[in-house]
N, C-alpha and C positions, 0 to 999 in steps of 0.2 A: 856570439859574434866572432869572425875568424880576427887573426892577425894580421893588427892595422900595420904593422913593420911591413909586410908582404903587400901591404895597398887591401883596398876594401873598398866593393863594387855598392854605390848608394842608388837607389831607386825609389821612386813613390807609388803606393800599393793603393788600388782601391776595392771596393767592395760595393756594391749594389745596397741603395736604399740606409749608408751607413752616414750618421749623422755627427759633425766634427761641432760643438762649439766656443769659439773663442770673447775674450773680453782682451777689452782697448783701448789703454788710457794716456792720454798725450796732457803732460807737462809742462808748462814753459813760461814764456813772455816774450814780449814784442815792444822791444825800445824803440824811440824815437829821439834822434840827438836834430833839436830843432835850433837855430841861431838864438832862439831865447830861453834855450834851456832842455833838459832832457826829460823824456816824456817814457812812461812805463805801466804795461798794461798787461795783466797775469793769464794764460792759457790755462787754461780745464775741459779736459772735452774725457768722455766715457762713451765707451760703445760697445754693444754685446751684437756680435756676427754668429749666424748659423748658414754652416756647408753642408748641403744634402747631396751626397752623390746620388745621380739620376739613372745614369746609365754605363756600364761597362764593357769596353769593346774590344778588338784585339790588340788596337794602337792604342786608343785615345778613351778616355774618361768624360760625360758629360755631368757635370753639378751646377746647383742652384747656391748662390751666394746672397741672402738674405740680410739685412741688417736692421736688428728686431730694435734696437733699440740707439739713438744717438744723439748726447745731449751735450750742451753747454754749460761752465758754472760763470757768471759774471755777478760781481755786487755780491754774494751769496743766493742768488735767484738764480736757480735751472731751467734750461727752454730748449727743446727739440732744434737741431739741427734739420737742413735740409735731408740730407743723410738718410733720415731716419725712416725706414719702412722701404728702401730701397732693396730692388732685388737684378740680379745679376745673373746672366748664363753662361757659361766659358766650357770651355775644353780643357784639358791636360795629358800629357801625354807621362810614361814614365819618369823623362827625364826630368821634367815641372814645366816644360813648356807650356806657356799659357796661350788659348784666343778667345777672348770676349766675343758671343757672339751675341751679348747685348748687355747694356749696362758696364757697371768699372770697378775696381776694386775699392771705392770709397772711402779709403784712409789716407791718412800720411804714415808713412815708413812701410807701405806694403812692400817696395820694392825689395826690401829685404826677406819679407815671406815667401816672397815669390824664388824662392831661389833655383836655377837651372843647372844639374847635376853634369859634368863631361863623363862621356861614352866609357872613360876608361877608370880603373879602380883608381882610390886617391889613397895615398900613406900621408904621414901627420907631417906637416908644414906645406905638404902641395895646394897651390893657388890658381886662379882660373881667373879670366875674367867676363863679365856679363854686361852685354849691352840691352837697354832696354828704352822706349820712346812712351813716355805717360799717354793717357789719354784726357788729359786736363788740358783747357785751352787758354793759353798757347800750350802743345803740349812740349815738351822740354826731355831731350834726350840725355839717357843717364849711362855711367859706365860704373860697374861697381868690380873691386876686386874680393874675390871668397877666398880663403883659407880657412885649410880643414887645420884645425887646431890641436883636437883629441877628444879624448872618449870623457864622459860627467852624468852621471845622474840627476832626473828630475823628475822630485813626486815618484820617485820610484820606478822611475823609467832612465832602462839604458839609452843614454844618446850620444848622440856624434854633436861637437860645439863645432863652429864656421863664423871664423870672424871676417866682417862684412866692412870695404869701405870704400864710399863713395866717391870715386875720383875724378869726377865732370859731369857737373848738369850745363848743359845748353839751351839757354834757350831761346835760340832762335833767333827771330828778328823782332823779338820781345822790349820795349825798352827798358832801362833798366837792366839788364842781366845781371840776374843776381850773383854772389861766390857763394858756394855751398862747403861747407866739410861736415860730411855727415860717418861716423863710426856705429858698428854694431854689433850683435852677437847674434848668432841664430842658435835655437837644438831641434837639431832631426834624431825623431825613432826612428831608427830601421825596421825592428818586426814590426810597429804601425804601419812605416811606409809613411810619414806626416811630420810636417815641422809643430812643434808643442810651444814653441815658447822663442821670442824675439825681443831684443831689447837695440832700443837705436836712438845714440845722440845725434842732434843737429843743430848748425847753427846756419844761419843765412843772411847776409849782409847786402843791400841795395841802397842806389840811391832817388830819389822822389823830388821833382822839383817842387818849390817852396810854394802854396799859390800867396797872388797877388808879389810876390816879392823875384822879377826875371833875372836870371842867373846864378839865384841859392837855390842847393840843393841841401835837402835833407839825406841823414843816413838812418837807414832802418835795419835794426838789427832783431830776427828770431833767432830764439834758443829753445829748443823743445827737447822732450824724453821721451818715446813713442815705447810701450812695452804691452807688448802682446801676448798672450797664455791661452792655450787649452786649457780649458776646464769641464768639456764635459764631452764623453763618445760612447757613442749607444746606436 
């Protein structure tokens, strides 16, 4: 790896027919501050993703985005998520520009996987920022700022850390709009050319009017952990 003092050019590499896959597990809970009292209910969700690149062009990358497996734990009982057996077509270009050209990235915290490199070398503290619009309905536009952080090992792989944070979801003419602060870490290989591993706090605050009770509202608060890995490439 050259010297990040002098800036250091990030790009994503692909390869024909090369298979990425990750596991998905979002932590949390979902309060409820209701006028008789507060209400609390625990998140567990696991999900194993597989990326097939399909095809390699001169610009742009075509992969299949698979999601082999997506489950719920409530009560101690497990139960598939809609999620689950979903498949996805996108594009990417080097820089990580993405287009779905069917299907969605089907998690929470992708935005942070998703990250989109600028044209020019970055040295350690340089930051950028990325606009992005979900494709969840309503979808809800997001701005997140990156900072290139420094260099770290993972699993034995040189990587570049970019800490990630989320500084306006909109959504829209959505009621309710929720306040988000969401922070995180991303690591990009470079000789992969692939993000290996994402870890993202979130919290989210709304409020819900009460039924049967006009002009109480309720305040709902998520807190999740969304942590993403590479684990297998072949």
């Amino acid at each position: 790896m050259a010297d990040p003092a002098a800036g250091l050019p990030f790009q994503y590499r692909f390869q024909a027919d090369q298979v990425l896959v990750y596991t998905v597990t979002v932590r949390g809970k979902v309060e409820v501050q209701m006028p008789d009292g507060l209400r609390s209910n625990p998140i567990q969700i696991d999900m194993r993703i597989v990326q097939r690149t399909l095809e390699v062009g001169p610009r742009l990358a075509t992969m299949a985005l698979t999601i082999e497996s997506a489950r719920v734990t409530q009560d101690g009982e497990t139960a598939p998520l809609p999620e689950e057996g979903q498949r996805s077509m996108l594009t990417i270009d080097r820089r990580g520009v993405i287009e779905f050209i069917s299907g969605s990235s089907g998690w929470q915290g992708s935005e942070f996987a998703q990250m989109q490199f600028p044209e020019h070398p970055l040295r350690i503290g340089d930051s950028w920022v990325q606009e992005a619009v979900t494709r969840s309905e309503p979808p809800v536009r997001t701005r997140t700022r990156y900072t290139f952080a420094g260099l770290t090992t993972f699993k034995g792989r040189s990587c570049a850390a970019f800490e990630a944070e989320l500084l306006l979801a909109d959504g829209g003419n959505a009621p309710g709009q929720p306040g988000a602060v969401s922070k995180g870490r991303t690591l990009f290989d470079p000789d992969l050319g692939q993000v290996v591993s994402t870890e993202a706090d979130s919290r989210f605050t709304f409020q819900i009017p009460v039924p049967d009770q006009p002009g109480i509202l309720a305040t709902t608060t998520t807190t999740i952990r969304t942590v993403m890995q590479m684990v297998e490439t072949h």
